[in-house]
C-alpha positions as CSV (number, residue, x, y, z in Angstrom):
1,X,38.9,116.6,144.7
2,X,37.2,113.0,145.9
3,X,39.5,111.6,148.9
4,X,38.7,107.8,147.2
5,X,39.6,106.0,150.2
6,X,37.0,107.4,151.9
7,X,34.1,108.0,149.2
8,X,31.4,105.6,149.3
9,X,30.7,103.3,146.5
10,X,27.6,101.5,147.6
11,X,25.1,101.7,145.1
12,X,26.2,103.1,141.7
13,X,23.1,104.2,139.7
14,X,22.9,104.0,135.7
15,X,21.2,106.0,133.4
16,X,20.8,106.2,129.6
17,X,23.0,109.2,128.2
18,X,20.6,109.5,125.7
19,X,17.7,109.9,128.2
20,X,17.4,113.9,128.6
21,X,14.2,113.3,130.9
22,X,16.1,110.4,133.5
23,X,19.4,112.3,133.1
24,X,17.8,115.5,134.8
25,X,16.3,113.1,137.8
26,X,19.2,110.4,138.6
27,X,21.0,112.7,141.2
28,X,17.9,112.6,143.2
29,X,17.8,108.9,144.3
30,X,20.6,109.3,146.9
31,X,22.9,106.6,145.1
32,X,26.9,107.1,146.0
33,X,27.1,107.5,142.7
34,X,26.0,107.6,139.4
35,X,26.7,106.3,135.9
36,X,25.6,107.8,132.6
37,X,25.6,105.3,130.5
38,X,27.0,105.3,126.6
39,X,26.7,101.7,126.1
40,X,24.5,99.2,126.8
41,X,21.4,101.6,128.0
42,X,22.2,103.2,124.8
43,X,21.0,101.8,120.9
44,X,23.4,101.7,118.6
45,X,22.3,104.5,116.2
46,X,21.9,106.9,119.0
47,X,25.3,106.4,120.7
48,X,27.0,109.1,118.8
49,X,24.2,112.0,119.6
50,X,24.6,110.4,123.5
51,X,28.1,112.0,123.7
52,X,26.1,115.6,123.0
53,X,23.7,115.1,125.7
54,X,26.1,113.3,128.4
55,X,28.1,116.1,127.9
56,X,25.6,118.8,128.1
57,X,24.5,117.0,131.3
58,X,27.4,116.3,133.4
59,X,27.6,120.5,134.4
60,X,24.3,120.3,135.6
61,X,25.1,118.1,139.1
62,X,25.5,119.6,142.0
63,X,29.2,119.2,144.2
64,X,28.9,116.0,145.9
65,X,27.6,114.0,143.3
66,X,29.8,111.6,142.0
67,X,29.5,111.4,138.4
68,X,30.8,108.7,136.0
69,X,30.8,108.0,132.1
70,X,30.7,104.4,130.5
71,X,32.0,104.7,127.5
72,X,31.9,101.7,124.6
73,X,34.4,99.0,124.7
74,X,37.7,99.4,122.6
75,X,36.6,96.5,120.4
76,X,33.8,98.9,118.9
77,X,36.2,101.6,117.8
78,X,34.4,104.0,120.3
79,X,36.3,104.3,123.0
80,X,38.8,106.9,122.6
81,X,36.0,109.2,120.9
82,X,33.8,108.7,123.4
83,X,36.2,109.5,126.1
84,X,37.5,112.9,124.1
85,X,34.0,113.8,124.0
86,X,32.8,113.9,127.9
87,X,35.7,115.2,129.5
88,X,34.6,118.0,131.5
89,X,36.0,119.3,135.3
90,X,32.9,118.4,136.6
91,X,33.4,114.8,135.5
92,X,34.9,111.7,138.1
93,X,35.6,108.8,136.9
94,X,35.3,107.2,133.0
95,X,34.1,103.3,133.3
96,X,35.8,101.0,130.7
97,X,33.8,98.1,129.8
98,X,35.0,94.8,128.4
99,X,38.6,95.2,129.9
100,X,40.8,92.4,128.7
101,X,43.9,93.3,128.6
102,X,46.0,96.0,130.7
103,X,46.9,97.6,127.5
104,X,43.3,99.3,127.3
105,X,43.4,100.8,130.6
106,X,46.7,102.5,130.0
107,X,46.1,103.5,126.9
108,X,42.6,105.1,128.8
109,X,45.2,106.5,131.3
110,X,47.6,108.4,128.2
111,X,44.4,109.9,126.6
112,X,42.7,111.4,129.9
113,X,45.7,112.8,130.9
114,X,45.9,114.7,127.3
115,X,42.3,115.5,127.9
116,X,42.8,117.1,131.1
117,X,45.7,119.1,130.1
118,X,43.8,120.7,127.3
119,X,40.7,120.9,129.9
120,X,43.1,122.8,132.2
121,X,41.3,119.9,134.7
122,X,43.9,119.4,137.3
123,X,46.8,115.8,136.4
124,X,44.8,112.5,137.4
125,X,41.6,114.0,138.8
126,X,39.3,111.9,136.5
127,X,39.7,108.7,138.0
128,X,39.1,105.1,136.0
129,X,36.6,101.7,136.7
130,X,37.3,98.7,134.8
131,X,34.6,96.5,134.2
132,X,35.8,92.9,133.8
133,X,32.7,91.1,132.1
134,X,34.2,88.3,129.8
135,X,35.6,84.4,130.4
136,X,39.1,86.6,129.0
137,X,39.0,89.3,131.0
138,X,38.6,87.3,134.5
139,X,41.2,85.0,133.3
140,X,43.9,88.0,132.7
141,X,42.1,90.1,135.6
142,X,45.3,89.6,138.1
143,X,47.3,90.9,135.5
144,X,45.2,93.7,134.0
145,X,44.8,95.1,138.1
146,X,48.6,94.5,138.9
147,X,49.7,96.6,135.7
148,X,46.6,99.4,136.0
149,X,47.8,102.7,135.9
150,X,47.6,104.8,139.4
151,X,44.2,106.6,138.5
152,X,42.1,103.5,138.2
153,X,40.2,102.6,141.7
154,X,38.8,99.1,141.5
155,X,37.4,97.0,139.5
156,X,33.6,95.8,138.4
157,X,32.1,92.6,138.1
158,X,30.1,92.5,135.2
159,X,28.1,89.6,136.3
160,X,25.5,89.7,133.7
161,X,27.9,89.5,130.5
162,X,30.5,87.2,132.3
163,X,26.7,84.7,132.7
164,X,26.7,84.7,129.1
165,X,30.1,84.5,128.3
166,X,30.2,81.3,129.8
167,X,26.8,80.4,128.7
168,X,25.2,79.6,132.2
169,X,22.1,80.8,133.9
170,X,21.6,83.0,137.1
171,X,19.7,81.4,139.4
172,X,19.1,82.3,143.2
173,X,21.8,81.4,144.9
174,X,24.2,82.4,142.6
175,X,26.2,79.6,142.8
176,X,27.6,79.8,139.1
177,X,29.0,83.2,139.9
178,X,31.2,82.4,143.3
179,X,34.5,81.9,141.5
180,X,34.2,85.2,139.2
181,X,32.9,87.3,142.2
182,X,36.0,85.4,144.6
183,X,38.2,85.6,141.9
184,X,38.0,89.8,140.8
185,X,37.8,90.4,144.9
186,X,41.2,88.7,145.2
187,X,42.5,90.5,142.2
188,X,41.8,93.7,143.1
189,X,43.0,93.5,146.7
190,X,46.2,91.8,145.8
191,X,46.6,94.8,143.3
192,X,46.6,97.8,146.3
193,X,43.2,98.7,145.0
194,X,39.6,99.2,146.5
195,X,37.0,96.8,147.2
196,X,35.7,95.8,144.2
197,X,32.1,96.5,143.3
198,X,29.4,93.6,142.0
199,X,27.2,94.1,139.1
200,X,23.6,94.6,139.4
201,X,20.8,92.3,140.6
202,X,18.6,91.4,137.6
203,X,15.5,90.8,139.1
204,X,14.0,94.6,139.5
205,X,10.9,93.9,141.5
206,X,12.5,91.2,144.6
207,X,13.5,93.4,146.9
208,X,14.0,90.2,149.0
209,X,16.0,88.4,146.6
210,X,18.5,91.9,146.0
211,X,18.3,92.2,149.5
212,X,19.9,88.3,150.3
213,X,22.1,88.9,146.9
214,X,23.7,91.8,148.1
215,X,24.5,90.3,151.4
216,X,25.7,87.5,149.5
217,X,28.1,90.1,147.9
218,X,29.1,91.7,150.8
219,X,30.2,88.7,152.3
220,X,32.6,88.2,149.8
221,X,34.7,91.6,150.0
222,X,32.7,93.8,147.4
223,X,31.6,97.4,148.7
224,X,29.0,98.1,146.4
225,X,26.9,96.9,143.4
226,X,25.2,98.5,140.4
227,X,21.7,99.4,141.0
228,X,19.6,99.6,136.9
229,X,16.5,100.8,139.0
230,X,15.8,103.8,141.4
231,X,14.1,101.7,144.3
232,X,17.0,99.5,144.6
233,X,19.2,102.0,145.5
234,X,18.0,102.2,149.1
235,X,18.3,98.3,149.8
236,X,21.2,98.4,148.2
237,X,23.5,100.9,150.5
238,X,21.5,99.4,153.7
239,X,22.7,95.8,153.3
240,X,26.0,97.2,152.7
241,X,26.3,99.7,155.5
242,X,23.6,98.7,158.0
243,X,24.8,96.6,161.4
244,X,22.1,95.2,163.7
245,X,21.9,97.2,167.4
246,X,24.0,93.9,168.3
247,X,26.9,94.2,166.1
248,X,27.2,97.8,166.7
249,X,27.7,96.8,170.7
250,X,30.5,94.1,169.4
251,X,32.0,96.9,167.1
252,X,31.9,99.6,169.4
253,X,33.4,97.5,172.6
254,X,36.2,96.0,169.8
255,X,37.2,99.5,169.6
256,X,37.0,100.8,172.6
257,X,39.2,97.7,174.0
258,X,41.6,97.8,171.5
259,X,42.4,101.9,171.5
260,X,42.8,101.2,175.5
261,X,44.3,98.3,175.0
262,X,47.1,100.4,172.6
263,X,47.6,103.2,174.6
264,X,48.9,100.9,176.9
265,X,51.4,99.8,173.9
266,X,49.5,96.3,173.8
267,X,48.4,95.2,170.0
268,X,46.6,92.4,170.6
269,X,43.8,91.3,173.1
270,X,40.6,89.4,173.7
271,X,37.3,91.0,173.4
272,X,34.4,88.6,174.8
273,X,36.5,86.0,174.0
274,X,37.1,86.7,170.8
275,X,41.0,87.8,169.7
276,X,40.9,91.3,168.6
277,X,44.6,92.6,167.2
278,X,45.3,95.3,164.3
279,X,43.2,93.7,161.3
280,X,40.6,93.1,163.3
281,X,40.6,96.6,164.9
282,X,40.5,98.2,161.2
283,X,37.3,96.0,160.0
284,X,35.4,97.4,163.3
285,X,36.1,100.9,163.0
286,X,35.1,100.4,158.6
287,X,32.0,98.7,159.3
288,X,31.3,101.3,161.9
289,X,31.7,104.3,159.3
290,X,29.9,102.2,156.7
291,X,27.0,101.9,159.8
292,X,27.0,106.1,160.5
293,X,27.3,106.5,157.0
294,X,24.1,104.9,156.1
295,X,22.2,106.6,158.8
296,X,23.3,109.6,158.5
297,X,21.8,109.6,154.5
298,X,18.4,108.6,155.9
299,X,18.5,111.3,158.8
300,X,19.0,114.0,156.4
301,X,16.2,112.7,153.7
């Protein structure tokens, strides 16, 4: 079973479940995860044969790969079918789009939990992602987090949708998007759940502009983003893992202080002139894993 507090969501990768060819390939661009997709990447007259061939495909990937489903949104009478038809033990996590109410998730929660009874999949195993993506769903999000059931893990932003929603434009800095991005990172946190993860960068061939983006979305408390494209995967988990040779020094001599510093039974202490207690400790030793993390993936490629 995934230890979520530890697992990686960088750079979640989609593919169309009705895409036999790309299905048989995703696994192979190194994303933290990825995300066969039954909805959007999907037109509306295949969507039922999709189940078929998601299904067929989620067997096929190797331990280690995290795999997730989006299924279709409760308001297009899909949902629960789509969930009954891709539950497999090889299967992680079911993404709910279009979350705008806590009722949806739970009523998610009640059917996976039949599903894996009759599965024989081990009690809460496949985990849940809600994708908030609507003027509605940001507006109830503190509430729709607070009241999740135990097996969802964080929450998306489904920046794309939630631009049209409101009926503005993306533009560089992504200025119209700061209160939904602040907002859901709040949310989630205040809820006990994991850092929330952005939605993708639109743009496919500016590496430069994913690349300022994502640090844009790091800054804010998200872990990860959707990547819709293969080469962004890489520029993706590297703005949200990678330190510079100078922040690894700050990190490394934060923690080295402070562990000293507490086997001394002190809790609090300046490092270069900079105060340095339990918080601050934590952050240094994440962003540290996040750093070995990343270079350990392109060590082993």
């Amino acid at each position: 079973m995934i230890d979520w507090d530890s697992q990686l969501l960088r750079a979640l990768l989609f593919v169309p479940g009705s895409d036999t060819r790309k299905l048989a390939k995703v696994a192979s661009f190194g994303a933290d995860a990825i995300v066969i997709d039954l909805e959007d990447a999907v037109a509306d007259e295949e969507k039922t044969a999709a189940r078929a061939t998601t299904a067929e495909a989620i067997p096929t990937y190797e331990d280690g790969v995290v795999v997730i489903v989006r299924v279709n949104g409760r308001q297009t009478g899909r949902l629960f079918d789509d969930i009954e038809s891709v539950v497999r033990p090889r299967l992680d996590m079911i993404l709910i789009p279009k979350v705008e109410d806590p009722g949806t998730l739970l009523d998610a929660d009640r059917l996976l939990a039949r599903c894996e009874e009759e599965a024989g999949i081990e009690a809460g195993r496949i985990r849940l992602l809600a994708l908030i993506e609507t003027a509605r769903g940001l507006v109830d999000c503190e509430r729709i987090l607070a009241e999740a059931p135990p097996r969802l893990v964080t929450a998306i932003f489904g920046l794309g949708d939630f631009s049209v929603d409101i009926g503005v434009d993306l533009t560089a800095d992504a200025a119209e998007l700061a209160y939904g991005r602040s907002r859901l990172v709040v949310a989630a946190r205040a809820a006990g759940l994991a850092k929330p993860i952005d939605g993708p960068y639109l743009n496919l061939l500016d590496e430069e502009g994913l690349v300022a983006d994502t640090l844009r979305s790091r800054q804010l408390g998200f872990q990860g983003r959707v990547a819709v494209y293969p080469p962004q995967v890489d520029a993706v988990q590297r703005t949200f893992s990678l330190l510079s040779e100078e922040e690894v020094r700050q990190m490394e001599k934060v923690v080295e202080a402070f562990e000293e510093a507490e086997r001394r039974g002190v809790a609090s202490i300046r490092v270069e002139g900079r105060f340095v207690d339990y918080p601050i400790y934590h952050r240094a030793r994440e962003k540290l894993a996040r750093h070995a993390a990343y270079e350990q993936t392109v060590g082993s490629r």
